[in-house]
C-alpha positions as CSV (number, residue, x, y, z in Angstrom):
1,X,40.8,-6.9,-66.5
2,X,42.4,-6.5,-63.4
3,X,40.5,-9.4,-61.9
4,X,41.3,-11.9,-64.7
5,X,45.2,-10.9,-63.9
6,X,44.5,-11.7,-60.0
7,X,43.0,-15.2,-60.5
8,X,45.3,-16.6,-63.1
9,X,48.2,-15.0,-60.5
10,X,46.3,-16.8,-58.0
11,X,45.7,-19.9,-59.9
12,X,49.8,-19.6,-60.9
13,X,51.3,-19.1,-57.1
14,X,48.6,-22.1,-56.1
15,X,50.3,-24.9,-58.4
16,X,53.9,-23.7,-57.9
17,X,53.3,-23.6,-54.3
18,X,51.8,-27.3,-54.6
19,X,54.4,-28.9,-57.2
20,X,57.3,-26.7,-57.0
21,X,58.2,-24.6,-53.0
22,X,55.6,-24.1,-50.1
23,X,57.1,-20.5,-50.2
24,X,54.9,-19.9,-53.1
25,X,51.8,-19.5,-50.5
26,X,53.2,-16.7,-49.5
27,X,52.7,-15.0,-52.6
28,X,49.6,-16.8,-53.0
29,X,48.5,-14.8,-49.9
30,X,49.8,-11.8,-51.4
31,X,47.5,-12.2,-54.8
32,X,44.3,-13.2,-53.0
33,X,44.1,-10.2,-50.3
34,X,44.7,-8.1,-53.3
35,X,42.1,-9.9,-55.2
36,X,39.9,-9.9,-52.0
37,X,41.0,-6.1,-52.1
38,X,39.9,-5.7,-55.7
39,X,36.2,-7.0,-54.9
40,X,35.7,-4.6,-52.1
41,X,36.8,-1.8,-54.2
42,X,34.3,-2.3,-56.8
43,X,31.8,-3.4,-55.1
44,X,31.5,-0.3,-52.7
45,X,29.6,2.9,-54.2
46,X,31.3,5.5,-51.7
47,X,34.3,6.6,-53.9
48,X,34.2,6.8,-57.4
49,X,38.3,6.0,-57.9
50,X,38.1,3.0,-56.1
51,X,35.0,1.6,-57.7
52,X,36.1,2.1,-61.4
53,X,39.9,1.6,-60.8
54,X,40.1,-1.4,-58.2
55,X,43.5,-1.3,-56.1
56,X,45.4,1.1,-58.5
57,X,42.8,3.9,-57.1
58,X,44.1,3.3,-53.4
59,X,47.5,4.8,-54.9
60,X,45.1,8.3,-55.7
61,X,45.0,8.4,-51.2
62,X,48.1,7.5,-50.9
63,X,49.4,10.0,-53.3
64,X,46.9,12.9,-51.8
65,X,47.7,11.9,-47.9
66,X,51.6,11.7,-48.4
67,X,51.7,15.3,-50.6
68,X,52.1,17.9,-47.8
69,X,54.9,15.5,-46.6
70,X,56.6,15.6,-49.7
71,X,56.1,19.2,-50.7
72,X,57.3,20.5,-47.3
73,X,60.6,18.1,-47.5
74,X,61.3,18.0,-51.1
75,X,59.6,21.0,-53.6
76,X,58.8,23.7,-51.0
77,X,60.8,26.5,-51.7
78,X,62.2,28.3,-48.3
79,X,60.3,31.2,-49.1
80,X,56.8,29.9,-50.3
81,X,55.5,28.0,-47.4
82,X,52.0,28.2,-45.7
83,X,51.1,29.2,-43.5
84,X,54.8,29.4,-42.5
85,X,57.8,29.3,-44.6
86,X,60.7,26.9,-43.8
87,X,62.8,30.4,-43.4
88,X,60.3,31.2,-40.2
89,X,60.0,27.5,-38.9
90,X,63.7,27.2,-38.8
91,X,64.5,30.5,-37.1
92,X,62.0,29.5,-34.4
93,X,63.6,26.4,-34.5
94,X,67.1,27.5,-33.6
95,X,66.2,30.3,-31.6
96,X,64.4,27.6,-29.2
97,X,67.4,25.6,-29.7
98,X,70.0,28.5,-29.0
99,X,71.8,27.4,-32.0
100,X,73.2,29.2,-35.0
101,X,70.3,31.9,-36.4
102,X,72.3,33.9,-38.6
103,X,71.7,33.5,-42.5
104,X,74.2,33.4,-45.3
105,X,74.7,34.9,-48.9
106,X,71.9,37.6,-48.1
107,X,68.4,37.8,-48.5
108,X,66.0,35.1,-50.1
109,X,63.3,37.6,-50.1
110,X,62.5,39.1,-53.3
111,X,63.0,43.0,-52.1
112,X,61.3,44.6,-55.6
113,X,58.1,42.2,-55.0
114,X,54.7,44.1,-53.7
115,X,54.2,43.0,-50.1
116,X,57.9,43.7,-49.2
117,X,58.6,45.8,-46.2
118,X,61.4,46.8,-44.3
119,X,62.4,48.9,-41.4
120,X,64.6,52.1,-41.8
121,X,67.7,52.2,-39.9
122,X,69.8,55.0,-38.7
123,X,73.3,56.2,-39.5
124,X,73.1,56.9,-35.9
125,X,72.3,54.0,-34.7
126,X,73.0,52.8,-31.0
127,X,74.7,49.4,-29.6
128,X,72.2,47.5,-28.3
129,X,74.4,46.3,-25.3
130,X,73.1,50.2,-24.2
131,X,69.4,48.6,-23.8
132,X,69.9,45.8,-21.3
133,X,67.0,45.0,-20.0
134,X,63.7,43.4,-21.9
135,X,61.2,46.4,-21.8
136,X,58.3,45.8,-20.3
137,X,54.5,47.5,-20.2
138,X,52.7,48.1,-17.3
139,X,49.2,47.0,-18.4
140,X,46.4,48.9,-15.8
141,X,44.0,51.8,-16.6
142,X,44.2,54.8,-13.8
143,X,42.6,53.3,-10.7
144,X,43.5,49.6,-11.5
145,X,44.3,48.1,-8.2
146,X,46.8,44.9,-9.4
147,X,48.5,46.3,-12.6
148,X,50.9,44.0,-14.4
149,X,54.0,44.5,-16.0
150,X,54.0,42.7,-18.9
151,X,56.8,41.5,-20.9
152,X,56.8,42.5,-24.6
153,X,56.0,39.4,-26.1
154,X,53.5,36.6,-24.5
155,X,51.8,32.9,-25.2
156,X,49.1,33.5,-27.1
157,X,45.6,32.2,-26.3
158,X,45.8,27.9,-26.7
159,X,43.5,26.1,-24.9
160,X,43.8,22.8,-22.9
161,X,42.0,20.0,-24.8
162,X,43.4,21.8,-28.5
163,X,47.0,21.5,-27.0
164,X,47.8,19.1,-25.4
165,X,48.7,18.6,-21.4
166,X,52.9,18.2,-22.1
167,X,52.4,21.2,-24.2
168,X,50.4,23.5,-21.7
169,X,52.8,22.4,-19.0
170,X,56.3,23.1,-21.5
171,X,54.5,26.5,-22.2
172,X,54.0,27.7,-18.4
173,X,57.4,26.5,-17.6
174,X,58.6,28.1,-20.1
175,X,56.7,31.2,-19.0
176,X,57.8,31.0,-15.6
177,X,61.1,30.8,-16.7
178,X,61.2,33.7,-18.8
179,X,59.0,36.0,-17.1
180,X,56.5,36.2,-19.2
181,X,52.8,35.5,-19.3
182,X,50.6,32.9,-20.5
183,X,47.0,33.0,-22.1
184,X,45.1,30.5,-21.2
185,X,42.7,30.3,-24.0
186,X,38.8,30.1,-23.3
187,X,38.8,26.3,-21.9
188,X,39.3,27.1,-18.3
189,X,42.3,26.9,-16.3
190,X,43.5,23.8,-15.6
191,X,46.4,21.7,-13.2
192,X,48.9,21.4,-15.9
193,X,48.4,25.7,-16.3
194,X,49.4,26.1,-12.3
195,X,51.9,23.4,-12.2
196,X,55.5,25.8,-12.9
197,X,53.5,29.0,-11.6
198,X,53.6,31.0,-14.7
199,X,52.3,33.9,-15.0
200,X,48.5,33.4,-16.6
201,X,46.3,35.3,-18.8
202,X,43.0,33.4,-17.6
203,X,40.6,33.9,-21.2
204,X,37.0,34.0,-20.8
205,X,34.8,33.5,-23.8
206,X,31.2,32.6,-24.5
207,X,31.1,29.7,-23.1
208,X,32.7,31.1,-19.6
209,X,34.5,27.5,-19.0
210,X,35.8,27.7,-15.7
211,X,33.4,30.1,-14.8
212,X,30.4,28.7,-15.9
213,X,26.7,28.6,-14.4
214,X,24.5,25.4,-14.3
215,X,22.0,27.1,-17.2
216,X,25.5,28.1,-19.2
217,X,25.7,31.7,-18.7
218,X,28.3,33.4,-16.3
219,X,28.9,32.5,-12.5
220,X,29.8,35.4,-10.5
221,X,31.0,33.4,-7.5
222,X,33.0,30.7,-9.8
223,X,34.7,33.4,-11.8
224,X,36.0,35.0,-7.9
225,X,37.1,32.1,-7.0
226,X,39.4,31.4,-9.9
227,X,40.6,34.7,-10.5
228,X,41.7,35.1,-6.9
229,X,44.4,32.4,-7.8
230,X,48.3,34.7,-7.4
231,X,49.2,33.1,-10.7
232,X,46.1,35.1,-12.3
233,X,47.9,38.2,-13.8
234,X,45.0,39.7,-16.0
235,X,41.7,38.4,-17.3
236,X,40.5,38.7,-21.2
237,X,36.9,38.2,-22.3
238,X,37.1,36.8,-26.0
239,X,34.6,38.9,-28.3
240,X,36.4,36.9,-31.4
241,X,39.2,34.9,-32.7
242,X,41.0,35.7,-35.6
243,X,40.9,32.1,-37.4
244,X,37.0,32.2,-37.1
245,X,35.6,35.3,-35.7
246,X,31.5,34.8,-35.6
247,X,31.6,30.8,-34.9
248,X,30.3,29.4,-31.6
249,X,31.6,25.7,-30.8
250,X,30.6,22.3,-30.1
251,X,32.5,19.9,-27.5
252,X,30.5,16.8,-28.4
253,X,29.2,15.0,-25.3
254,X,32.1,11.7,-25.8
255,X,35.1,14.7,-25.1
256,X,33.7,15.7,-22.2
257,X,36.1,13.4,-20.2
258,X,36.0,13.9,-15.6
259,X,38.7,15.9,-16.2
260,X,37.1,18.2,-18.8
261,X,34.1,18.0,-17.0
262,X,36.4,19.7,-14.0
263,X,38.2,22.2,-15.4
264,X,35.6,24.0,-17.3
265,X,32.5,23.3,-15.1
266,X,30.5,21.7,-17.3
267,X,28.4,18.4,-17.1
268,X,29.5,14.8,-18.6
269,X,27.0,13.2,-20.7
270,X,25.7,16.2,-22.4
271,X,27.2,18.2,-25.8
272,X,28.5,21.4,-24.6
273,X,27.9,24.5,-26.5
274,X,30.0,27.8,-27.2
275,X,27.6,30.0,-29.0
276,X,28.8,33.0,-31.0
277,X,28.0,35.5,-29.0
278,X,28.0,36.5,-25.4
279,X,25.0,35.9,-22.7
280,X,26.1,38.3,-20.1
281,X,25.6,41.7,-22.3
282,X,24.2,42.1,-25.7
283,X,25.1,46.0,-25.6
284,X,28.3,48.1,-25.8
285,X,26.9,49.7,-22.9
286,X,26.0,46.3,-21.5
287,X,29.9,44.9,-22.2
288,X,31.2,47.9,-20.6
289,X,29.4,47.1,-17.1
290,X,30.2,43.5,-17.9
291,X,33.9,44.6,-17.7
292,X,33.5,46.9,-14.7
293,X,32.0,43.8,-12.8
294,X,34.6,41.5,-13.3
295,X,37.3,44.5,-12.0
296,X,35.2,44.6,-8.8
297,X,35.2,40.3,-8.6
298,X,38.5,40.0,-9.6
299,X,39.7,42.3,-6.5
300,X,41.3,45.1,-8.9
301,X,42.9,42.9,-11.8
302,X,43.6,44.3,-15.4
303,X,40.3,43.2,-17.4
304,X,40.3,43.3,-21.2
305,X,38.7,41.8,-24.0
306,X,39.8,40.3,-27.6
307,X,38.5,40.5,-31.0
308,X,39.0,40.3,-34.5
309,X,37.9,43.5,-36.1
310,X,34.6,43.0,-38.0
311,X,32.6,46.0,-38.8
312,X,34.4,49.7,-38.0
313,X,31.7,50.8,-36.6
314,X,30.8,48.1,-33.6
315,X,34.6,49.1,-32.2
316,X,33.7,52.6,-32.3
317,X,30.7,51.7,-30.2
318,X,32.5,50.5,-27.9
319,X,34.6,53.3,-27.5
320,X,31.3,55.5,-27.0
321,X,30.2,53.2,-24.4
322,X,33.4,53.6,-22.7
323,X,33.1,57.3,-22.8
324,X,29.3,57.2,-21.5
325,X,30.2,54.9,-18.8
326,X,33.4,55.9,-17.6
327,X,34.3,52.4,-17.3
328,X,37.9,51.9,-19.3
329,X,39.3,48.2,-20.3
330,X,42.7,47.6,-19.0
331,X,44.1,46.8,-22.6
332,X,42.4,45.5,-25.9
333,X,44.0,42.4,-27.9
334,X,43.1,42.6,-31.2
335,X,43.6,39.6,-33.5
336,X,44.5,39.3,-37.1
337,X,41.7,37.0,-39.6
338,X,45.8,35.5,-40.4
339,X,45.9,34.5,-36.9
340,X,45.2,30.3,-36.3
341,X,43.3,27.7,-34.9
342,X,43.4,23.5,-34.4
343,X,39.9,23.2,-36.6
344,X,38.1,26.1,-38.3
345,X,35.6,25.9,-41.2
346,X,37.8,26.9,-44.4
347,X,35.2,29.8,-45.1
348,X,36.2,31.8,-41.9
349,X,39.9,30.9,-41.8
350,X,40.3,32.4,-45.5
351,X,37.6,35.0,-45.8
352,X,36.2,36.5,-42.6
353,X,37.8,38.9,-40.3
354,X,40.1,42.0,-40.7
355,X,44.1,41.0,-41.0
356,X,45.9,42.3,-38.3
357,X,48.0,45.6,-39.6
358,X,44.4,47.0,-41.0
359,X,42.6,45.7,-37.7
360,X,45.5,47.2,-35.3
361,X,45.7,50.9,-36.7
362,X,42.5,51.3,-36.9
363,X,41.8,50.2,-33.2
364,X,44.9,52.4,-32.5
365,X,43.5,55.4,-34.0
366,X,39.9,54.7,-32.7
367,X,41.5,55.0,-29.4
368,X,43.3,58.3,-29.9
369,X,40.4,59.5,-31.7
370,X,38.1,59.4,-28.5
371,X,41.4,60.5,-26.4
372,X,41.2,56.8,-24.8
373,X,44.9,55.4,-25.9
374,X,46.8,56.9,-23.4
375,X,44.5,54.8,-20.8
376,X,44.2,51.6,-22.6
377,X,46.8,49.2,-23.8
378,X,47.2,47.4,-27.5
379,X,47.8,43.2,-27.7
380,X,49.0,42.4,-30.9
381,X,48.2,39.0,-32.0
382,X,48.2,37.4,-36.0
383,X,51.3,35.7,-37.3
384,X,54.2,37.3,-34.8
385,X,57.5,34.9,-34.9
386,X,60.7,37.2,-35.5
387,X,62.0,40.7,-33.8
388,X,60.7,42.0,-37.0
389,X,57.1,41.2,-36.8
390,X,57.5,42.7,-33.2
391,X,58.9,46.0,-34.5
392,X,56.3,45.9,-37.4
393,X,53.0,45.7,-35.1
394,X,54.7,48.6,-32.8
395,X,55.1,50.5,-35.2
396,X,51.3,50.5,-35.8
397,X,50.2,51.1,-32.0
398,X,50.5,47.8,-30.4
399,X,52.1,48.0,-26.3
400,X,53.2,44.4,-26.6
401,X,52.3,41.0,-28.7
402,X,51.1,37.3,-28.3
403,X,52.6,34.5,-30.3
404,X,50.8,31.0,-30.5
405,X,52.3,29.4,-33.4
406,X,55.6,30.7,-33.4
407,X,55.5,28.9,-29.8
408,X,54.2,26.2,-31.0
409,X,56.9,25.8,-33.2
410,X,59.3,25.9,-30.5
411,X,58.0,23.2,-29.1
412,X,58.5,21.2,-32.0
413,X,55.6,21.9,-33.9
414,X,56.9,20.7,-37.3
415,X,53.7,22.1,-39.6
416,X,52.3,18.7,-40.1
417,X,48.5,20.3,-40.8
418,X,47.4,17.7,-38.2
419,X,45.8,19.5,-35.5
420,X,42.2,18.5,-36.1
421,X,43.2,15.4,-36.3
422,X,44.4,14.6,-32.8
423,X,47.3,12.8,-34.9
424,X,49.8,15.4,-34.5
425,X,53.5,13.5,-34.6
426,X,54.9,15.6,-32.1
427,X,52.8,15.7,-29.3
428,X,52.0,19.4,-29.2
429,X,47.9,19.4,-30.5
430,X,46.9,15.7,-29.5
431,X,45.7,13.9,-26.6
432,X,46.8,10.3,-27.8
433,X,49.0,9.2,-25.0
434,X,51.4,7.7,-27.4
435,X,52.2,10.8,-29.4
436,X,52.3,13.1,-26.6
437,X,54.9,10.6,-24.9
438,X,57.1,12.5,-27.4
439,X,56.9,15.8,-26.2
440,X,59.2,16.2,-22.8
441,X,58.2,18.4,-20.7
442,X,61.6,19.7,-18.9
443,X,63.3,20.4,-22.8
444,X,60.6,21.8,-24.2
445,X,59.8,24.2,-21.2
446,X,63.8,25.8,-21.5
447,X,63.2,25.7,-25.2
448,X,60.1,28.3,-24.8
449,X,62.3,30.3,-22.8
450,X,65.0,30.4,-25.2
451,X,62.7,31.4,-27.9
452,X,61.7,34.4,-26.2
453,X,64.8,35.4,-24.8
454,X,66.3,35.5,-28.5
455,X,63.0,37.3,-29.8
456,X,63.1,39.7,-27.4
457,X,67.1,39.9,-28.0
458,X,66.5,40.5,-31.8
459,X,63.7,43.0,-31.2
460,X,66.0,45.0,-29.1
461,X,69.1,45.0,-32.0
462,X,66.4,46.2,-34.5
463,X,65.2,49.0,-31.8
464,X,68.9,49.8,-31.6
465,X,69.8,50.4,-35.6
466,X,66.4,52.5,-36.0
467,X,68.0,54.7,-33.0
468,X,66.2,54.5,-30.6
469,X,65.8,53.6,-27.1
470,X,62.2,53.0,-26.3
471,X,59.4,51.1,-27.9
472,X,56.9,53.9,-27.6
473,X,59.3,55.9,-29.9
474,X,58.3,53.8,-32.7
475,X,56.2,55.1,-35.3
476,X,54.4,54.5,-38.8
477,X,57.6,56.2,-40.8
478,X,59.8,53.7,-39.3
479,X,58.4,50.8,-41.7
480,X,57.9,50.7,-45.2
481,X,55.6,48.9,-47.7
482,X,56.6,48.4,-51.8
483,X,52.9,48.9,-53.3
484,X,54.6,48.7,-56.5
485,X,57.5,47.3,-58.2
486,X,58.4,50.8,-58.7
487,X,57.3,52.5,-55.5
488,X,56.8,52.0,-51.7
489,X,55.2,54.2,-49.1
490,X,55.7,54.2,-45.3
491,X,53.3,53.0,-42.6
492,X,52.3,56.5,-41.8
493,X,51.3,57.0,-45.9
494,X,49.5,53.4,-46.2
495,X,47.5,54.0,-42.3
496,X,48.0,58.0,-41.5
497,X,47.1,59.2,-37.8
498,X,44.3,60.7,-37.0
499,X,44.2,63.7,-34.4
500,X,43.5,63.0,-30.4
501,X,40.4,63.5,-29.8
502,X,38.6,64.2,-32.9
503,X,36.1,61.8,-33.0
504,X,34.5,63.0,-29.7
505,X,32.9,65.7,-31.9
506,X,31.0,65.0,-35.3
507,X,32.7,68.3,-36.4
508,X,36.4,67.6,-36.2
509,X,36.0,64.2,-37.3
510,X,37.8,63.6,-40.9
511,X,35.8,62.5,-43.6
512,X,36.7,58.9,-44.2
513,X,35.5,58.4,-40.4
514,X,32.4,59.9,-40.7
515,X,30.1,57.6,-42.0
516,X,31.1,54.7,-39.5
517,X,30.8,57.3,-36.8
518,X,27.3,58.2,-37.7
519,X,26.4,54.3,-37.3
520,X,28.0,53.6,-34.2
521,X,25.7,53.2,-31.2
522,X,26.3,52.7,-27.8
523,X,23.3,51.0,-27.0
524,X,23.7,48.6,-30.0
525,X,25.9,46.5,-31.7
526,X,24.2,47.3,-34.5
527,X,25.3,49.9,-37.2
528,X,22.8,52.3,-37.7
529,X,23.0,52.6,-41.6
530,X,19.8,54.3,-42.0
531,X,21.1,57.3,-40.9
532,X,24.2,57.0,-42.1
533,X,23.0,56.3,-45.7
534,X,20.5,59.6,-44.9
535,X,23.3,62.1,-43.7
């Protein structure tokens, strides 16, 4: 029917064209790429819409491609956005901006819904004009040769290639600015990382980028050689990822430009593979030595490691191969499965991998369990934007946090969903010269500084009305949890401590630990449910 309509339109804007205006070609033109349009549509056997509904199906894309526009400008409630809400993306907003953050008429949250949580305050609370500086951690194990001082909230892993070079550079500035430290993320360290001199996190995962042998494992002398740099603060050896713990990688062989081919020591021509798992050990045992080599290479730096937490068990291996060995990580970053990536399959970014509040206290009281904590500092990483969220992952055992999206906001991320496209509008995840034009470097890098000076700032008024001085005075009751419409419980109810020490002996160990102590294995990754099923 539609095609009858198109010809007799055709036919129509012809003749008046010929006997009454030439302007009618024009909409002569119009008709026959429609009609030419039409013929394509129904002719091609790749989507279904088109092929039965000619032309009107287009309107089916256009409808599905513009809908995250529209429902993030017109329908989205302020609350009800994903993964952030508009309330979060605009406080990140104006705190990069070092405009107006304070909110009017109250609370938008719904405070009797289950999920809410607060903080307590005190009637004794303290000005925080009496804590004046930014607390900082020193991150170092005893016998750490370079420990760092770490500022309480860093850049979280992004790597060069998924972010692009404006945004690397804006986020070192910004760094160097504030005194804080950013993570490189596992592809290698590259010029636009070392052009403001911030202070780096240089991230080594499986596929060692940067560090890389000719065969793909790890190269001793590479890996001196870049973590000599002054710039190189501490070095973490990614176990996992939060958005897709378990998945290797592929950079296919067309992406692997001179400069990629530089900064992460790998060959052009050829597809470049991050498996899932790690050549150099294979062992808890085997990544403790791991980490005690790249100490003694790295002339004394912190060394640590990052992972999502997967099975209980494998971390509580680790922590009996650190007890066997002797050998202590500098700090441990553990990531939430909220926590984000530019491309992840769906499956892993909804359904694998231990959210951050469960993953963190357990890893906490792991720790104190084998008497470990007091040597070994906690990265909190999943989902971290306001003083809040800071306060929140304290309170739970973390030293100090990472933030990658919440930075990425404050560069002007605007939630666009685009970042496995490389059509992101604002520059931040795309190489296309074009769109990365609009991300200035010299605003963007003070606007990452802004950000985490007003974090920080608003971290320090909520340490202030809980009464408190210091962030190691923090604990489990200071936050609270409604489980019910009815009912809430604090932190210390929802995730209660454990005593020091009392998983170094099967006997003092307290019940709902036992049976993932009985698996764990120092020599293997694997859990040993044989004997735990037996016992």
């Amino acid at each position: 029917m539609i095609f009858v309509v198109l010809i007799l339109a055709l036919i129509g804007a012809v003749l008046l064209a010929l006997f009454v205006g030439v302007w009618f070609w024009a909409l002569a033109a119009i008709v026959g790429v429609l009609l030419f349009i039409g013929i394509g549509d129904y002719v091609q056997t790749k989507q279904s819409i088109r092929r039965n509904f000619p032309i009107v199906g287009h309107f089916r894309y256009l409808a599905d491609w513009l809908h995250p526009k529209i429902y993030q400008y017109f329908v989205e409630p302020d609350t009800d956005g994903r993964p952030f809400s508009r309330i979060y993306r605009s406080i990140a907003y104006q705190r990069a901006k070092n405009v107006l953050d304070t909110a009017p008429f109250g609370t938008q949250m719904n405070v009797y819904e289950t999920g809410y949580e607060w903080m307590n305050h005190s009637i004794a609370a303290l000005s925080h004009h009496d804590i004046l500086d930014e607390p900082r951690f020193v991150i170092g194990a005893p016998g750490c040769k370079q420990p760092y001082s770490c500022s309480m909230l860093n850049v979280s892993a992004m790597s060069y290639g998924s972010l692009s070079k404006n945004a690397i550079m804006a986020l070192n500035g910004g760094a160097a600015i504030g005194n804080f430290a950013h993570n490189t993320g596992e592809g290698g360290i590259s010029e636009y990382h070392d052009k403001y001199n911030g202070d780096l996190i240089y991230q080594i995962g499986t596929g060692y980028f940067g560090s890389r042998a000719e065969d793909g494992g790890f190269s001793p002398e590479l890996f001196a050689q870049r973590a000599a740099a002054d710039n190189v603060k501490m070095i973490e050896l990614k176990l996992s990822q939060g958005a897709k713990p378990g998945h290797g990688g592929i950079l296919p062989a067309k992406k692997v430009t001179e400069e990629i081919s530089k900064i992460r020591n790998v060959p052009m021509g050829k597809d470049v593979l991050s498996p899932p798992y790690h050549k150099a050990f294979n062992t808890p045992v085997g990544l403790m030595n791991f980490i005690g080599q790249l100490k003694e290479l790295s002339g004394g730096k912190p060394i640590g490691f990052k992972l999502c937490v997967g099975s209980k068990s494998e971390f509580l291996a680790i922590c009996k191969a650190i007890i066997e060995t002797g050998i202590k990580p500098d700090f441990i970053a553990i990531d939430g499965g909220e926590g984000g990536t530019g491309a992840a399959p769906l499956e892993f970014s909804n359904s694998v991998g231990m959210p951050l509040r469960e993953g963190l206290a357990f890893a906490h009281d792991a720790l104190v369990g084998f008497d470990l904590k007091k040597d070994i500092a906690l990265i909190a990483a999943g989902k971290i934007v306001t003083g809040f969220d800071m306060f929140r992952v304290f309170a739970l055992g973390a030293d100090v946090c990472y933030s990658a999206r919440a930075m990425m906001l404050a560069l002007g991320c605007i939630q666009a969903l685009e970042c496995n496209k490389n059509t992101c509008p604002v520059g931040v995840t795309t190489n296309d010269p074009h769109l990365m034009r609009g991300l200035v470097v010299k605003d963007k890098k003070e606007r990452i500084a802004e950000f985490h000076k007003e974090t920080i700032a608003s971290f320090i008024e909520l340490l202030a009305a809980s009464g408190i001085k210091k962030i190691h005075q923090i604990n489990r009751s200071h936050v609270n949890r409604r489980i019910e419409m009815n009912k809430s419980q604090r932190y210390d109810e929802i995730y209660p401590y454990i005593t020091k020490g009392c998983l170094l002996d099967m006997s003092s160990c307290p019940d709902s630990w036992h049976s993932y102590l009985v698996q764990a294995d120092a020599s293997t990754f694997q859990p040993k449910f044989e004997i735990a099923f037996e016992s």
